[in-house]
N, C-alpha and C positions, 0 to 999 in steps of 0.2 A: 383190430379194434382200437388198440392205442396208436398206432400208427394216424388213423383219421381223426381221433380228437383232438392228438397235438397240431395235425393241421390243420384245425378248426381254433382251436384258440389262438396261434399263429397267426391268424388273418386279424386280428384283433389286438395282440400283446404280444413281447418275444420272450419265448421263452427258451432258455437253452436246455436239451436233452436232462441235464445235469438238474436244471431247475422246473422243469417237468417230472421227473421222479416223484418226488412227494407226492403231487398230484394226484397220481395214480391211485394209490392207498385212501383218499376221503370217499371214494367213488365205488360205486358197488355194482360189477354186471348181473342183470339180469333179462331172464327170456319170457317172453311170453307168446299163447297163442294166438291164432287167428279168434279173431271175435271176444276172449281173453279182456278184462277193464283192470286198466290202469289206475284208475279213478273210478267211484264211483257218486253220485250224488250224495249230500248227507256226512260223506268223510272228508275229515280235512286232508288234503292235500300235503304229506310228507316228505313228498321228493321232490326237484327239478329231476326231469329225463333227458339224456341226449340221444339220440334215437342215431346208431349204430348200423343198423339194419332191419328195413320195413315202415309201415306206413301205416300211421293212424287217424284217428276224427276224436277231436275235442266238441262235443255237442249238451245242448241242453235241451229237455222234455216241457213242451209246453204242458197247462193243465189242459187242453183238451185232449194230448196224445200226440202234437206233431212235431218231429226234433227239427229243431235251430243246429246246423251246421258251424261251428265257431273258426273253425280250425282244424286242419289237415297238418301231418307232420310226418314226414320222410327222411330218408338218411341226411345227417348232416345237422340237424334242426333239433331244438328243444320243444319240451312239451311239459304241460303240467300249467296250473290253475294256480298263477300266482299269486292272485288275490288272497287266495286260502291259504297258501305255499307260507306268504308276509303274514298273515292277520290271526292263522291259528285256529279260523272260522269253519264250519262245511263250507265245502264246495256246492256250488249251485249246476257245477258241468261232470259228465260223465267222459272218460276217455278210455276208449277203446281201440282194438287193434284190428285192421284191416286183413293186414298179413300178420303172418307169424313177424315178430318184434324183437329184437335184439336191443338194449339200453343201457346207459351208464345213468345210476341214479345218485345224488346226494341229499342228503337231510338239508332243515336250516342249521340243524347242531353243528354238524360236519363242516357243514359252507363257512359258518362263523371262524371256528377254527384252521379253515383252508384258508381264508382270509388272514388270519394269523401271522401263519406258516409262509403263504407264498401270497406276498401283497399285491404281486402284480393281476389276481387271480378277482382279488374286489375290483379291480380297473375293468377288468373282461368282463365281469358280470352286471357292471353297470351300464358297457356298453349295451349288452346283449337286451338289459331291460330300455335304453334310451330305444334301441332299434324298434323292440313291441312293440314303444307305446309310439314312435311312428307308425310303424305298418297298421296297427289298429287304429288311430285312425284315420289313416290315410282308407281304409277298408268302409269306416263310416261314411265319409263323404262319397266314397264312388258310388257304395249304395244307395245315400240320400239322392244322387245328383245324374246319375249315367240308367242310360236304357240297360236292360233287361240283355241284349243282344252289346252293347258296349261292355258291362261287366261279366259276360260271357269273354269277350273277345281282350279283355286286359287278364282273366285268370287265365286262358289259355297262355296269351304272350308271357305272366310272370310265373305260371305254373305246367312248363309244358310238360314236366314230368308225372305232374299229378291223374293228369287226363286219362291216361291208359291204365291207370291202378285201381281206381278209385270206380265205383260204380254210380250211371248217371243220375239218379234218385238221386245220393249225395250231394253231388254235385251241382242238382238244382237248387238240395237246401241252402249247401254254402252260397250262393248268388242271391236266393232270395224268392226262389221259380219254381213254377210246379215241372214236373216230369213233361208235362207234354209241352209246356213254351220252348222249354230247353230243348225238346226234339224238335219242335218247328225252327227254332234259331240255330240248332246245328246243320238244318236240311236245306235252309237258306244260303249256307255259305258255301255249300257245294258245288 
């Protein structure tokens, strides 16, 4: 477990074993089950997770009943509803667990204080929010801009792991597709 997060913050900041220790201590493992909410609507959001082992969906409930897919999150990767995480607000997204889940969680208290303690650790985390707010929205425009069958064929290429875990309902909401386009556009590539 520790082994894969120092080499996750590694790819981002150096950290020496020695100054990696502390680290350890702000961070809290926790498991959860399949199906299992990390989040749920309504609650603010108290933790960054780093997701250890297993795979989730960050989603929000429309009012007529149909969930918006936000976000997928598998080994390696954080999760958590930062809006709420900074602002202290509810959350407007529910996250739950696909598989059983394995996570290193931190508070803002804790983060503030890791920040403290091991400065190079504010540097990581700012890169890790610069990255979001790329990826999100570079996620905007493809969806604004690319067919139905393109933003199928760019999460396959940037997600090929997520494919085989994840169930295809899902899968159409994170694109933006009902179940049956998705199955027309994966039957087409065959």
């Amino acid at each position: 477990m520790w082994d894969l997060f120092h080499k996750h913050i590694s790819r981002y900041v150096s950290l020496t074993e020695k100054e990696f220790e502390p680290v350890k201590s702000f961070f809290v493992p926790r498991r959860y089950k399949k199906k299992q909410f990390i989040l749920q609507e309504g609650d603010v959001c108290r933790h960054e997770s780093f997701i250890v082992k297993g795979c989730t969906r960050t989603y929000d409930i429309s009012p007529e009943g149909q969930e918006h897919i936000l976000q997928f999150g598998i080994e390696d990767w954080w999760i958590g509803d930062l809006y709420s995480y900074l602002s202290g607000t509810a959350s407007r997204c529910n996250i739950d667990c696909i598989e059983d889940t394995e996570v290193l969680q931190i508070t803002r208290e804790q983060q503030e204080a890791l920040f403290a303690e091991v400065p190079a650790m504010e540097r990581f985390f700012r890169i890790l929010i610069q990255n979001a707010f790329i990826a999100s929205q570079s996620r905007i425009l493809t969806n604004l801009s690319r067919s139905g069958k393109e933003r199928y064929a760019d999460f396959i290429a940037q997600y090929p792991l997520i494919d085989q875990r994840v169930p295809d309902h899902q899968i159409a909401s994170y694109l933006g597709l009902t179940p049956q386009s998705l199955s027309r556009i994966r039957s087409r590539r065959v």
